[in-house]
C-alpha positions in Angstrom: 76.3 -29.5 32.9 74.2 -28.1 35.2 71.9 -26.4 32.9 72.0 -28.5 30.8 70.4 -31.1 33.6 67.9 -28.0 34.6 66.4 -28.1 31.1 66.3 -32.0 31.0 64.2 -31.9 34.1 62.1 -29.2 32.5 61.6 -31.0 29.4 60.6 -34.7 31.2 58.6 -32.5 33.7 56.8 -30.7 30.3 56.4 -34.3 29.1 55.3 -36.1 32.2 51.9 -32.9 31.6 51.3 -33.8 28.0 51.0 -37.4 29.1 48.5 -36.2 32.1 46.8 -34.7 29.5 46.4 -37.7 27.3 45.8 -40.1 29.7 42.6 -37.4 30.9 41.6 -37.2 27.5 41.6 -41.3 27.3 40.0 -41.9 30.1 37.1 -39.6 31.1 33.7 -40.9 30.3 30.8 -40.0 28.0 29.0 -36.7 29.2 25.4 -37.7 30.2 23.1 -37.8 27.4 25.3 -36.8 25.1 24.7 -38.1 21.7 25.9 -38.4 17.9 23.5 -36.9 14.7 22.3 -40.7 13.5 21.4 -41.3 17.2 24.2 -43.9 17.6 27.1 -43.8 20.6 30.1 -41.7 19.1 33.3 -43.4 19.7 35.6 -42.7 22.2 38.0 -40.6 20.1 35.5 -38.2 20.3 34.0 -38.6 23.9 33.5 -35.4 25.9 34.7 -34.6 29.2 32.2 -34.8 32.3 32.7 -31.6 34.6 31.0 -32.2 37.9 28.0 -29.7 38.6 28.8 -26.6 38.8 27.9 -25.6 42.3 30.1 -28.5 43.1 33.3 -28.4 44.2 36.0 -31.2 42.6 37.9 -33.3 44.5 41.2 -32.2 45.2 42.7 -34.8 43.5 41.1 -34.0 40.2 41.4 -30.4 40.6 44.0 -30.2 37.7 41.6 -32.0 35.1 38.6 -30.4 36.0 40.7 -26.7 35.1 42.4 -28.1 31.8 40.4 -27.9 29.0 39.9 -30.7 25.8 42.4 -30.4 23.1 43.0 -32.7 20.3 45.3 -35.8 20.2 47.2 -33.6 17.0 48.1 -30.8 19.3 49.4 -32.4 21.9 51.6 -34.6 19.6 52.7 -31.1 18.2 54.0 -30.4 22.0 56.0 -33.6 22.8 57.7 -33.4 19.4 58.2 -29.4 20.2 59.7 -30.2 23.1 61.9 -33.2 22.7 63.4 -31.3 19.9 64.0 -27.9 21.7 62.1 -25.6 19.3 60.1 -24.2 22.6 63.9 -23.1 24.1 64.7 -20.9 21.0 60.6 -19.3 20.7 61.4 -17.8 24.2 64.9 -16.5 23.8 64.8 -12.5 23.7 64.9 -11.2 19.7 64.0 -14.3 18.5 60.0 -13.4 17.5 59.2 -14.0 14.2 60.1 -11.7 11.2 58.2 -10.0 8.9 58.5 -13.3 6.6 57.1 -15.7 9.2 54.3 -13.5 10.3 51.2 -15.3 9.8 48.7 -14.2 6.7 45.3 -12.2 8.0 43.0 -14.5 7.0 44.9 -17.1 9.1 43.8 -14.9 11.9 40.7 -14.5 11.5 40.9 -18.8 11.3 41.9 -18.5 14.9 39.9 -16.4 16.2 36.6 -18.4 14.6 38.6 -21.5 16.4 38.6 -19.6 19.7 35.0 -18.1 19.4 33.5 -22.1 18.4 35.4 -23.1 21.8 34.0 -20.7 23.8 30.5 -21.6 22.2 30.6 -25.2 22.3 31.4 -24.5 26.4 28.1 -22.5 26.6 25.9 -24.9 24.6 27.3 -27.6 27.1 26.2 -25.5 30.0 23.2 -25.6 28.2 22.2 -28.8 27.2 23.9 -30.8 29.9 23.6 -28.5 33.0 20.5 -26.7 32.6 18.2 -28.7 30.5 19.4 -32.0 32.4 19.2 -30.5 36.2 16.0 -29.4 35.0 14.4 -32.4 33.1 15.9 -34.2 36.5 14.0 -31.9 39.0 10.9 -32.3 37.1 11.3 -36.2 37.0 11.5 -36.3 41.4 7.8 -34.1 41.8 5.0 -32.6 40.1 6.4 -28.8 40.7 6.4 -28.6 37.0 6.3 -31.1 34.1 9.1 -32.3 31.6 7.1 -30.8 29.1 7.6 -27.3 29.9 11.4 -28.0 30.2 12.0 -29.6 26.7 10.2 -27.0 24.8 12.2 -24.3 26.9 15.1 -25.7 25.2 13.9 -27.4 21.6 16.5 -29.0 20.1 19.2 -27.5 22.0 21.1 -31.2 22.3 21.3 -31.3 18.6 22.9 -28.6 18.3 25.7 -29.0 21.0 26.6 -32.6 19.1 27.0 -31.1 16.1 29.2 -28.4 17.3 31.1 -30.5 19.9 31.2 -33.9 17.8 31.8 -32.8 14.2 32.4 -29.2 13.6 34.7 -28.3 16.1 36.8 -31.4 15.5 37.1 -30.5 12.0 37.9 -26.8 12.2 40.5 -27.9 14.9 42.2 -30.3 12.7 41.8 -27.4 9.8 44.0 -25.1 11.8 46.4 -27.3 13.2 47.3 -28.1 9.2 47.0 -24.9 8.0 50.6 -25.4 6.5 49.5 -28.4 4.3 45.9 -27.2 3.8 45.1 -23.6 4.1 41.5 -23.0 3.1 38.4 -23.2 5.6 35.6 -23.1 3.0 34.7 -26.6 2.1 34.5 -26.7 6.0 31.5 -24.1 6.5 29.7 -25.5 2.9 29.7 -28.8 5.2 28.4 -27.3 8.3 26.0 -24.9 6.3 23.2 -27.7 5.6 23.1 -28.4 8.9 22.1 -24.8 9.9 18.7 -25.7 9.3 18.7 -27.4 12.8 18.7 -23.7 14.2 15.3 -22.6 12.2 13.2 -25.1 14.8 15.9 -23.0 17.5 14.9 -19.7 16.4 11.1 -20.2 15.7 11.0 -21.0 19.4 12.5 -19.1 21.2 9.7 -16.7 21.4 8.0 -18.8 23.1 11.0 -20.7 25.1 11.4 -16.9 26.9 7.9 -16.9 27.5 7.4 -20.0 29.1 11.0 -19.3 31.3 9.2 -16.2 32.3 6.1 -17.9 33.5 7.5 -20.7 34.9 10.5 -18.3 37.1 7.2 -16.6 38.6 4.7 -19.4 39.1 7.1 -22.5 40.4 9.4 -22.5 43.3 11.5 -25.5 42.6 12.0 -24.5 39.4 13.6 -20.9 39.8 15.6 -22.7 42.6 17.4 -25.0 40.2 17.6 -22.1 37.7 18.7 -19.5 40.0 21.2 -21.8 41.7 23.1 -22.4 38.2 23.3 -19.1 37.4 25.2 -18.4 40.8 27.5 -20.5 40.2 31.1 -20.1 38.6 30.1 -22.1 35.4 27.3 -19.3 34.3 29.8 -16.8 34.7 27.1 -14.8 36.5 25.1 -14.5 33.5 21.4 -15.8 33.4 19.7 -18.4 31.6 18.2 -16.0 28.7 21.3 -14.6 28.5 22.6 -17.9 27.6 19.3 -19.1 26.1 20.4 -16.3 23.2 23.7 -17.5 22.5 22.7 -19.8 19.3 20.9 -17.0 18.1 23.8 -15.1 18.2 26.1 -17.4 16.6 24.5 -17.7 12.9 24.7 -13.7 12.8 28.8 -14.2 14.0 29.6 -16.9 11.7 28.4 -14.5 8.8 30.6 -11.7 10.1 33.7 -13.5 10.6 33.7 -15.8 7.6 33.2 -11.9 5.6 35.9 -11.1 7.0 37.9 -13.9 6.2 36.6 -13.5 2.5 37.8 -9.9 2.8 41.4 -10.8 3.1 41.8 -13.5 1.1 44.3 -12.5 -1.4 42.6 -12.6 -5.1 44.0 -15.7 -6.3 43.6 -17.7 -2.9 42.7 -21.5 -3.9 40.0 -21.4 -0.9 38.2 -17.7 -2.3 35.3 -19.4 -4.6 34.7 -22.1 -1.8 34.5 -19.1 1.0 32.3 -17.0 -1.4 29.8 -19.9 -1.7 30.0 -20.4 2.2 29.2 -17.1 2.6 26.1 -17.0 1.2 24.5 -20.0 2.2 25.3 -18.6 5.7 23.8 -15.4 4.9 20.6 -16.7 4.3 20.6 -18.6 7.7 21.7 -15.4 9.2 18.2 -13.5 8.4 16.1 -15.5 10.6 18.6 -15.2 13.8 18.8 -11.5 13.4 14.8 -11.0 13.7 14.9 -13.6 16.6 17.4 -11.0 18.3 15.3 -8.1 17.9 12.8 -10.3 19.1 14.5 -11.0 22.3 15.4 -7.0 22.8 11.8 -6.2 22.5 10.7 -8.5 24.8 13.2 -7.9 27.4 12.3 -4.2 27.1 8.6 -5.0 27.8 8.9 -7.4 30.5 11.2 -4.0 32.2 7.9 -2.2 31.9 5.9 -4.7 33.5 8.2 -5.0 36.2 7.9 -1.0 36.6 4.4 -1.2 36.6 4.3 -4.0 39.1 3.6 -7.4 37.0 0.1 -6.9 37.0 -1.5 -10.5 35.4 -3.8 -8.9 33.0 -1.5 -6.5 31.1 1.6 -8.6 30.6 1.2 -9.5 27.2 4.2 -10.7 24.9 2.6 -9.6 22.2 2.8 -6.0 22.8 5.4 -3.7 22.2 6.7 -0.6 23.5 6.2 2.5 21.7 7.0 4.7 23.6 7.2 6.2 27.0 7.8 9.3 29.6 6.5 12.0 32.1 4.3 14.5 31.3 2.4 17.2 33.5 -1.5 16.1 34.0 -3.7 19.5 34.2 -6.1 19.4 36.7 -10.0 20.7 36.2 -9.8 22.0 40.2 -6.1 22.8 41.1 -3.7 25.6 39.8 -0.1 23.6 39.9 0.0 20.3 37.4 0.5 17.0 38.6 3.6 14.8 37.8 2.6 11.9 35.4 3.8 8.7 33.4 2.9 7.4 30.1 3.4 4.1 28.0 2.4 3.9 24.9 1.8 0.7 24.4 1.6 -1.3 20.4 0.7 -4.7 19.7 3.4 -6.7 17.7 0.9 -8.8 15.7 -1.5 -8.6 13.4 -4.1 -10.6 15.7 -3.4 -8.7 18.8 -4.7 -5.1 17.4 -7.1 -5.0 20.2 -4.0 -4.6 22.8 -2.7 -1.2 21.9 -3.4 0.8 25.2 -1.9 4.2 26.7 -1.0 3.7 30.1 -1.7 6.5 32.4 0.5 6.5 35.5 1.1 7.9 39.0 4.6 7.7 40.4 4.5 5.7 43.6 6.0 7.5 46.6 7.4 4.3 48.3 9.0 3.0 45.2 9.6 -0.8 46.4 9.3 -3.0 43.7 6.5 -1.5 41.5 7.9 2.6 40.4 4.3 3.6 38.9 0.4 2.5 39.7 -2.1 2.4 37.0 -5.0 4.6 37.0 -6.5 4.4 33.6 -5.7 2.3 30.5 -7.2 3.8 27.6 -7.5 2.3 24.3 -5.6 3.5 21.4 -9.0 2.1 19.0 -11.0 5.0 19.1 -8.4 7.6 20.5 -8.2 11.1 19.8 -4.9 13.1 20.2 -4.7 16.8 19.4 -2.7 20.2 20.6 -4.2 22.5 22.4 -3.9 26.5 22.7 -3.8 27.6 25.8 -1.5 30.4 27.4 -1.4 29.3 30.6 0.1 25.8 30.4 2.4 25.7 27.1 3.4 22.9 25.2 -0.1 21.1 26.0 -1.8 18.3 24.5 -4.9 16.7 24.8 -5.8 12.4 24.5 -9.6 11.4 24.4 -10.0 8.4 24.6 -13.4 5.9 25.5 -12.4 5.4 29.2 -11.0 9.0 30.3 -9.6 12.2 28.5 -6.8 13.8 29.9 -5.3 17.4 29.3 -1.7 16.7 29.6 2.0 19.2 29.2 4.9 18.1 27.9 8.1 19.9 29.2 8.9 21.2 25.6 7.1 21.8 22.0 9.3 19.1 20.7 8.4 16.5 23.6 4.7 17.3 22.8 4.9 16.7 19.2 6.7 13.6 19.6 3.8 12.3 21.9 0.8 13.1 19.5 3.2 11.7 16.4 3.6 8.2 18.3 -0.1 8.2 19.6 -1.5 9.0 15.7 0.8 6.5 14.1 -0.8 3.7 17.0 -4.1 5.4 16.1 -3.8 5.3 12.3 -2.5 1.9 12.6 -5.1 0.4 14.6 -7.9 2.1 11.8 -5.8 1.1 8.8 -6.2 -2.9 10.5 -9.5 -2.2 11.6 -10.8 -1.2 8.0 -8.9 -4.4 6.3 -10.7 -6.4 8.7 -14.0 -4.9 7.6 -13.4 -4.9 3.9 -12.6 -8.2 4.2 -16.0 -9.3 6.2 -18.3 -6.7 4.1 -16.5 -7.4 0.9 -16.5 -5.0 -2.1 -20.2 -3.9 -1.8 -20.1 -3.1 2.0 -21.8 -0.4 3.4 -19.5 2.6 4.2 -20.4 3.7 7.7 -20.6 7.6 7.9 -19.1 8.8 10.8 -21.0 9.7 13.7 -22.0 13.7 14.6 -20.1 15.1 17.7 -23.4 15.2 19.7 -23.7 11.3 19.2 -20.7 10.8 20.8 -21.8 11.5 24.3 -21.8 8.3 26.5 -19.5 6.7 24.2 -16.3 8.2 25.2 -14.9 10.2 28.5 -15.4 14.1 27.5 -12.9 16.8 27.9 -14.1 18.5 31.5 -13.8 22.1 31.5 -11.9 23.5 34.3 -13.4 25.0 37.4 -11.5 28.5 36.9 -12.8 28.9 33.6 -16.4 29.7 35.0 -18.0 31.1 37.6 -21.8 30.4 36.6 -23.2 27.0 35.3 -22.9 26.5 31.8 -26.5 25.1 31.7 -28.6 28.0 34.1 -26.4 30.8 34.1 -26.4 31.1 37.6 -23.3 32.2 39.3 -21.6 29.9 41.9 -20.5 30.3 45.3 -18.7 28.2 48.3 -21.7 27.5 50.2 -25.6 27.4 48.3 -24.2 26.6 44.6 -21.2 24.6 44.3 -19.3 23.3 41.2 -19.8 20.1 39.5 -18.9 18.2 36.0 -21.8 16.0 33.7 -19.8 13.2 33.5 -21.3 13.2 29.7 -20.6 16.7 28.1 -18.0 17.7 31.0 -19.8 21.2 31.2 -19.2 22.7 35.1 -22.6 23.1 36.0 -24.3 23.1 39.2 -26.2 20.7 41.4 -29.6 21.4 40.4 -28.7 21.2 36.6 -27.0 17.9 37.4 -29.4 16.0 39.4 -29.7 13.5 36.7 -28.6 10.1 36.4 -27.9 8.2 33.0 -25.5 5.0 32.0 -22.5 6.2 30.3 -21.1 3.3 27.6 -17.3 4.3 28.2 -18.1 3.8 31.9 -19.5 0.2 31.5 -22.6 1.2 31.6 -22.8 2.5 35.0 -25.0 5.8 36.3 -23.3 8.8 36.3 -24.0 11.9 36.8 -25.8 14.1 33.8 -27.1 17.6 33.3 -30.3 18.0 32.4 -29.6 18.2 28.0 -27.3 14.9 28.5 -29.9 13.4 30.4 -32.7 14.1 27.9 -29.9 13.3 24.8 -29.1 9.7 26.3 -32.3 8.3 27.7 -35.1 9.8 25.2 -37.0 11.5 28.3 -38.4 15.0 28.7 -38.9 16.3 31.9 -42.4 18.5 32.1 -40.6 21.3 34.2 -37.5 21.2 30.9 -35.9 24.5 30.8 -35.4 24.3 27.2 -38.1 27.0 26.5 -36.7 29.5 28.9 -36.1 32.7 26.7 -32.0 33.6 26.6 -31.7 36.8 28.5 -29.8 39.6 26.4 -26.6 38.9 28.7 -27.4 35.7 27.7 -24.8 34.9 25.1 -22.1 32.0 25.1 -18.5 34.0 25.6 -17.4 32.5 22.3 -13.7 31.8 23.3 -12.5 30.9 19.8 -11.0 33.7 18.0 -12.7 32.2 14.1 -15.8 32.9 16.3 -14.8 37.0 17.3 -13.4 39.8 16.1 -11.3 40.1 19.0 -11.0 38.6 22.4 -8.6 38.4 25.3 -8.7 39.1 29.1 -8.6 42.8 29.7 -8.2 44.5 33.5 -11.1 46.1 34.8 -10.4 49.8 36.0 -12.5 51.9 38.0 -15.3 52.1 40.4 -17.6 51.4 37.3 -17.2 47.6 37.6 -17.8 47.5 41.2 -17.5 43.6 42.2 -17.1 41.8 38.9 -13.3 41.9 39.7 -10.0 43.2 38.3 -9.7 40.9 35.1 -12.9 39.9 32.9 -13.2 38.1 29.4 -14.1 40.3 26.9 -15.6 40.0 23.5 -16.7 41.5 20.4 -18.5 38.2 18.8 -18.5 38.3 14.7 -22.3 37.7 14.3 -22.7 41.0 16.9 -20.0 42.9 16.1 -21.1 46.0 17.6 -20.8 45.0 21.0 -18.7 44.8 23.8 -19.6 41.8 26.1 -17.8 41.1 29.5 -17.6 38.0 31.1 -16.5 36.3 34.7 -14.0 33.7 32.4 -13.8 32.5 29.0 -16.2 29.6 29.1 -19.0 31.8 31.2 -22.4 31.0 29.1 -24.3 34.7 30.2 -22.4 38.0 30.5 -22.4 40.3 33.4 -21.9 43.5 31.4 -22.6 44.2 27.6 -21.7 47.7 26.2 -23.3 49.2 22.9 -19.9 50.5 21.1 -22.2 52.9 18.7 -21.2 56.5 19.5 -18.7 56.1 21.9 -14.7 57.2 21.9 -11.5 55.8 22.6 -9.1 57.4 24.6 -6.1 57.0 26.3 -6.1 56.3 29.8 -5.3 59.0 32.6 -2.3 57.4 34.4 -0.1 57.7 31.7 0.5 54.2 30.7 0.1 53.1 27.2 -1.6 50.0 27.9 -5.0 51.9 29.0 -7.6 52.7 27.2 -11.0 54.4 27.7 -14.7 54.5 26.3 -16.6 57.4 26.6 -20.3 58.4 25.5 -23.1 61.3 27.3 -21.7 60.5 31.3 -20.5 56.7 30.6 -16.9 56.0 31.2 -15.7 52.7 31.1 -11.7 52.1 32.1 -9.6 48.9 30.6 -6.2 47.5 30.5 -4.5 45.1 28.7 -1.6 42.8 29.1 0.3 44.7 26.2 0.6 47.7 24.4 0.2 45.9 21.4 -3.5 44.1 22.5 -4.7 47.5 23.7 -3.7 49.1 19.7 -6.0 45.7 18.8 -8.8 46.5 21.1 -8.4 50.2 20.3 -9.0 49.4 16.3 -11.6 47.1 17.5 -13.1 49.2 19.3 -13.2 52.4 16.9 -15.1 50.5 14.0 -17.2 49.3 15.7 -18.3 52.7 17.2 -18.3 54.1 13.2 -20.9 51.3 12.5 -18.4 48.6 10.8 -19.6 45.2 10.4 -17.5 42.4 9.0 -18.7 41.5 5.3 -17.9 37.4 5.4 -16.7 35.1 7.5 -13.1 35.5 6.2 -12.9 39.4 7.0 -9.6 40.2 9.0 -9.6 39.7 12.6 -7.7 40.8 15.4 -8.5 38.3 18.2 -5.9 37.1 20.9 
């Protein structure tokens, strides 16, 4: 008797709930602004329950409703009855789960869980429409921080959408599974809501712009980041941020599609629902295109706006329109210093056909008091007109050069493959930009335009930064031949041919286009080139010396060269390492030069007559030329370059000349 009287109490306990939930359900009031599809007030069957603000707290009082959620008049019917009858005493007794006969189907599961997910959605479109959009459109309404304007486009026709969902569709699919015994099919459902859908094409076309103006309005009013920013903290947002929740009916089109697949998937063959399902299906599938791009949308621009905020949020480079290509440090090698410097690069693509003009590669210094900003800019350079290529050079592997109108940069990668992924992604940005650009010209010129031919390499001086050859690779000026020195004749660069030249040769001043115009710094055949004038004292007419001779660093340009060590007392101060050269159009001569770039030799050596011979210390990379008193001493950096140089070398002294242009070579 006394359990028995225990489980009466329970059950008028359990009863006395389901009537607090009714009587909640009866009683709370219209949500503000809350509204039915033909504009009229819905009934009150279907009224919505007001939750007070989120960063309020309820009043103790109504702290039970404000924590029970809305369920439908059918379900709690279901309970009472469950109850009064006993059914819940025997679901909780130990060995009494279901069998294997009273297991529910799959697809009735997948039912639920589309029930369960359109819940959890309709809760999120209500924190959008009615916390959100209406503590928003309210702040606006008190000042002129920002107008009401901004906020309804922000959120478009996001109050639609919530009355559909939480007047009609979520009703319907919640009456659907509560009489799943009677009526088990789901597809005549969808084919309802599917028509409807179209509401979230004005969504999706958008929202583009709806993160764009969020963006801009977070940065440039107080009042409204306040309001925004005091939502998100709160318990409602679940610590989640308004774009997070902005994307949510984006997301739902592509989740819809995947469930009801699903569903489709395990309905058995001759289901009475499968042909309504199948048909469901694809209307949603269509629907489900337009959200997907709208997500990839959203990623690239929240990938983007992470760059800007790397690069500090400068006003004149966040663009939405842009994309990121692609980005990473490289190693910049410097003109005067030994040891690279650290570096940063975004590539940086336009996303629309109208915005060509905004590809850039952004050239970056890492900041050393990384707070806020991680990189400065120092040179934007536009992809239009870019020129990326590898270079050759045994000093600084896996290097790569960018010249571009504003600057060009010798750059290393920290591996061959990282280097050929950099010059792929800046030729596909260049070969797209051309492929636009000559569109846009065939279609101004039309089918008899002119073809412009494209412009000699001398004619591009002024137009775009040069490639500045490094201080080390000379030590006399490229334009006089003099040699340099710390104190009378120091090194400088023509800002137009980026020869190192010296300050005589380069007291010139001319505009340069890729420097706006401005006066730079010239040598004397830039200066003449660019501005038309000839100088009476011109040293154009100065006859070339026989040492005279440009080193000719390319190896399709010798028959072999390569840095060989200088033995001996013969050399006296020309040093222990020199460039040396047999050129193809002299190929009976030895020259020797300071470095590679060096425009006069110091030494040049007739090689008719003379003999090779090994070296007197024994080692096998010496070798020795030898003629009437004349002994010259060399080593190279292998035993393989000195059996090249000792080939070289021996033809030469039996008179050989190379017959074409073609004729094997054994350069470095």
């Amino acid at each position: 008797m006394e359990h028995a009287g225990g489980s009466e109490e329970k059950q008028a306990s359990v009863c006395n709930l389901v009537a607090v939930f009714e009587n909640s359900s009866r009683t709370v009031g219209t949500a503000p602004g809350s509204h039915s599809l033909d504009g009229q007030p819905h009934s009150p069957e279907h009224q919505l329950p007001l939750s007070p603000g989120p960063w309020e707290a309820p009043p103790a009082e109504e702290a039970l409703k404000s924590e029970l959620r809305p369920v439908s008049r059918t379900y709690l019917n279901s309970l009472k009855n469950k109850l009064i009858s006993g059914a819940w005493r025997k679901s909780c007794q130990p060995g009494a789960g279901p069998g294997p006969e009273a297991q529910e189907p799959e697809e009735k599961r997948v039912v639920q869980e589309l029930l369960e997910t359109e819940q959890a959605y309709v809760a999120r479109l209500h924190l959008l429409d009615q916390v959100f959009f209406q503590e928003l459109l309210r702040e606006a309404g008190r000042g002129k921080a920002f107008p009401e304007d901004v906020v309804r486009l922000i959120f478009s026709n996001i109050s639609s959408i919530y009355c559909f969902h939480a007047q009609f569709f979520l009703p319907e699919l919640q009456r659907r599974v509560d009489d799943w015994t009677a009526t088990p099919r789901i597809g005549d459902v969808i084919q309802k809501l599917a028509p409807f859908l179209k509401m979230y094409s004005e969504y999706v076309k958008n929202f583009e712009r709806a993160a764009e103006l969020l963006a801009t309005w977070m940065e440039k009013s107080q009042p409204f980041q306040e309001v925004v920013t005091r939502i998100q903290l709160s318990e409602a947002s679940g610590s989640l941020t308004l774009q997070h929740h902005m994307l949510e009916p984006v997301q739902r089109i592509p989740r819809y599609e995947l469930l009801l697949k699903e569903y489709v998937q395990k309905l058995p063959a001759e289901a009475p629902d499968r042909a309504d399902a199948q048909r469901a299906l694809d209307m949603i599938f269509s629907a489900a295109q337009h959200s997907n791009a709208a997500i990839a949308e959203m990623e690239r621009l929240q990938g983007l706006w992470e760059v800007y905020q790397r690069l500090g949020l400068e006003d004149d480079m966040v663009d939405p329109s842009n994309t990121l290509l692609r980005e990473g440090p490289v190693l910049k090698i410097s003109f005067r210093r030994s040891d690279p410097m650290e570096r940063y690069l975004f590539l940086v693509g336009a996303a629309r056909f109208r915005c060509q003009f905004n590809n850039m590669l952004l050239y970056c210094v890492p900041r050393v008091l990384q707070v806020g900003a991680q990189f400065q800019v120092r040179t934007r350079i536009d992809v239009a007109g870019m020129k990326v290529r590898e270079l050759t050079d045994a000093e600084f592997p896996h290097s790569f050069l960018v010249s571009g109108k504003q600057r060009t940069l010798e750059l290393q990668a920290r591996s061959r493959e990282e280097m050929i992924s950099w010059i792929q992604a800046c030729q596909t940005a260049i070969d797209h930009v051309e492929k636009r650009s000559e569109t846009f010209k065939a279609a101004v010129q039309g089918p008899q335009g002119d073809t412009q031919e494209p412009k000699p390499q001398a004619e591009e001086l002024g137009l775009r930064a040069p490639q500045w050859v490094r201080d080390k690779m000379v030590t006399m000026c490229m334009r006089c031949q003099e040699p340099f020195n710390a104190l009378m004749r120091r090194r400088h660069h023509c800002r137009a041919c980026g020869y190192v030249v010296c300050a005589k040769c380069s007291d010139y001043r001319a505009e340069l286009k890729y420097d706006g115009n401005r006066p730079n710094r010239v040598c004397l055949a830039c200066y003449t080139f660019l501005t038309g004038n000839v100088l009476p004292d011109s040293k154009e007419d100065k006859r070339r010396g026989i040492l005279e001779k440009d080193s000719l660093a390319g190896p399709d340009q010798s028959l072999v060269c390569s840095f060989l060590h200088l033995m001996g007392d013969k050399w006296g101060r020309s040093g222990p390492r020199g460039w040396c050269v047999i050129p193809r159009d002299d190929p009976l001569v030895l020259y020797v030069y300071a470095a590679p770039q060096d425009m006069k030799a110091h030494t040049s050596i007739p090689l008719l007559g003379y003999q090779v011979t090994a070296g007197p210390q024994g080692d096998p990379r010496v070798f020795q030329l030898q003629q009437s008193g004349q002994l010259y001493t060399f080593k190279a950096e292998s035993e393989e370059l000195q059996g090249r140089w000792v080939r070289a070398i021996k033809r030469a002294a039996s008179g050989w000349t190379p017959e074409g242009p073609d004729e094997e070579d054994m350069s470095d």
